[in-house]
C-alpha positions in Angstrom: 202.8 51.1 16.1 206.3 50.6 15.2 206.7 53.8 13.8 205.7 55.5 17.1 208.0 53.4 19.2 210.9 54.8 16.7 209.9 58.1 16.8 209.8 58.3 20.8 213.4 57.0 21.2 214.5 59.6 18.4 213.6 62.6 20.2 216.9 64.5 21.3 217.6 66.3 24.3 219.7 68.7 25.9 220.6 66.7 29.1 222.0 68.3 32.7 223.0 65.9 35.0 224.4 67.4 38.6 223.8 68.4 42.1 223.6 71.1 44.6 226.4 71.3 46.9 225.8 73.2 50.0 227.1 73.1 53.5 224.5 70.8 54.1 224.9 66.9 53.5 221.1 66.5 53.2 219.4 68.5 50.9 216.1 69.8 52.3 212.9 71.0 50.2 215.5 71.5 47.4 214.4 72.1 43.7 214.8 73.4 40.8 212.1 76.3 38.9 212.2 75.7 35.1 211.1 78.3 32.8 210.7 77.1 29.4 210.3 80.3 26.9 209.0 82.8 29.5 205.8 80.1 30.4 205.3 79.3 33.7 207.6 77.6 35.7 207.6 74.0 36.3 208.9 73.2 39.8 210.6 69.9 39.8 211.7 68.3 43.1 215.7 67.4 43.9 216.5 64.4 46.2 218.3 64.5 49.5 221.2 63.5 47.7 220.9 66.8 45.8 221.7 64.6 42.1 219.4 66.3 39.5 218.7 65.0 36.0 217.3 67.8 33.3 216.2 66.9 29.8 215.9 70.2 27.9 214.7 70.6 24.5 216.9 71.8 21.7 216.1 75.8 19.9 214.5 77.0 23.6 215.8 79.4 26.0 215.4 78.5 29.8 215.9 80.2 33.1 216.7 77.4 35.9 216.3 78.4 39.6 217.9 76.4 42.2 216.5 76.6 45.4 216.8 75.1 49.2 215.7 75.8 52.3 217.6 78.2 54.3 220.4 78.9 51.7 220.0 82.1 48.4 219.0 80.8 45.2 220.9 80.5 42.2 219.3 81.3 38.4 221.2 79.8 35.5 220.1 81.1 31.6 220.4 77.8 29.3 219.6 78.5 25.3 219.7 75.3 23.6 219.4 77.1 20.7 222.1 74.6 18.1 222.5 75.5 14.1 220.3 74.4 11.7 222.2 71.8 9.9 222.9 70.1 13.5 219.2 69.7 14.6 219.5 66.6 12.0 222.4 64.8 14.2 221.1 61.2 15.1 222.2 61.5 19.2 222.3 64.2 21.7 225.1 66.2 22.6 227.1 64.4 25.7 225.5 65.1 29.0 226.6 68.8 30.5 227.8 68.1 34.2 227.4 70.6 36.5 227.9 71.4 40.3 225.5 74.1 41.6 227.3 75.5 45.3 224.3 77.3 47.0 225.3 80.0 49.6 223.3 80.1 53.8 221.0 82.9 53.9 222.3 84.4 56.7 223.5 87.3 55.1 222.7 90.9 55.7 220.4 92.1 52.9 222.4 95.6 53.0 225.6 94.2 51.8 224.4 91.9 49.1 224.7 92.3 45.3 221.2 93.2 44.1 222.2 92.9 40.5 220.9 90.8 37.8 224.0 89.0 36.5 222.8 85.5 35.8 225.5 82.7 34.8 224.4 81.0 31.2 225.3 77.9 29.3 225.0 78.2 25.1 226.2 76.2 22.7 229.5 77.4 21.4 230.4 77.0 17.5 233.9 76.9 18.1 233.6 74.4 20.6 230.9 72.5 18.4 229.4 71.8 22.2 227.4 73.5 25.0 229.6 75.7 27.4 229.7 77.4 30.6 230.1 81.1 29.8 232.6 82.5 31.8 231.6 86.0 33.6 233.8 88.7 35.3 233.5 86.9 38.9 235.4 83.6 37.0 238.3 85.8 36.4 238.0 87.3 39.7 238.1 84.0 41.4 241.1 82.5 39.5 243.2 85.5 40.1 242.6 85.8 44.2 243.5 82.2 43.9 247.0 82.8 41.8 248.1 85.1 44.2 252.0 84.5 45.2 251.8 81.0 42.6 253.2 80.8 39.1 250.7 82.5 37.4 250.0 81.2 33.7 250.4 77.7 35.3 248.0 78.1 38.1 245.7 80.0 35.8 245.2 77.2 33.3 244.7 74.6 36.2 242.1 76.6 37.7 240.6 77.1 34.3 240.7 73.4 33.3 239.2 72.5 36.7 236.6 75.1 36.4 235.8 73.7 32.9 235.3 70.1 34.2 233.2 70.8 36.6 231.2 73.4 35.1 230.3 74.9 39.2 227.8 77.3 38.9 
C-alpha cells in the first residue's frame, strides 16, 4: 500500500495556472475544451473568477479552447513533448502562468480573420523550460506600441512584459 501512495505523488505534470480576462468582471458559462491527442474533448468548467488550474501530461500534444458566453473563443496548441533524459526529473517544471484576454462577439463576420493561426506553448531546449511561442501578431503589437518611443528600449520592455505574463 505504501508503494502505491509513492507512486501517486510521483506522477509529474505539466501545470497551467491562469484566467480569462475579458471586459467582463464575472465570468459566465466560461470553460475550457481540452483535447488530449485528437480524443474527444473534455470540457472542464472555469469559475466566475475566471482562475483556471490545468494539469497536463508530459510527451502529449493538446489543443485548449477557451470559451465564454458572448465573447470569440481562443484555441491554444500545448505539446508537452520534453527530451528523453528529462522525463526522469524528480519534480515538474514550474507552473506556466498565463492570461487568456477573450474578445465581445459583436463583430461583423465579414471583416474577421478566418485563418487558422493558433498561438502554442512547447518546451524550448534553449530555454530548458516551456515557452510561449511568439507569432507575427507579437511583433506587430510591440511595434504599434513603440511608435514615437526609444525603440530597442521600449521593445525589450514590451517583450519582458509579454514574457511574464505569457497573455494569450
Amino acid at each position: 500500500m505504501l508503494n502505491f501512495s509513492l507512486s501517486a505523488q510521483t506522477h509529474k505534470y505539466f501545470i497551467i495556472t491562469g484566467k480569462i480576462v475579458s471586459d467582463s468582471e464575472v465570468i459566465q458559462d466560461g470553460a475550457v475544451h481540452i483535447i488530449k491527442n485528437n480524443k474527444p474533448a473534455i470540457i472542464s468548467m472555469v469559475p466566475e473568477n475566471g482562475h483556471f488550474r490545468l494539469e497536463l501530461d508530459y510527451n502529449c500534444d493538446y489543443l485548449l479552447t477557451f470559451t465564454e458566453k458572448g465573447f470569440l473563443s481562443k484555441t491554444i496548441h500545448v505539446n508537452t513533448e520534453i527530451p528523453q533524459e528529462l522525463k526522469k526529473l524528480e519534480s515538474n517544471y514550474p507552473h506556466f502562468l498565463m492570461s487568456v484576454s477573450l474578445f465581445k462577439d459583436n463583430q461583423d463576420a465579414k471583416n474577421l480573420y478566418t485563418g487558422n493561426i493558433l498561438q502554442q506553448i512547447n518546451y524550448s531546449p534553449q530555454e530548458n523550460n516551456f515557452i510561449r511561442v511568439s507569432t507575427i501578431f507579437d511583433q506587430e503589437f510591440v511595434e504599434k506600441v513603440n511608435l514615437g518611443q526609444n525603440q530597442s528600449v521600449q521593445i525589450q520592455e514590451n517583450k519582458s512584459k509579454l514574457n511574464a505574463n505569457h497573455l494569450f
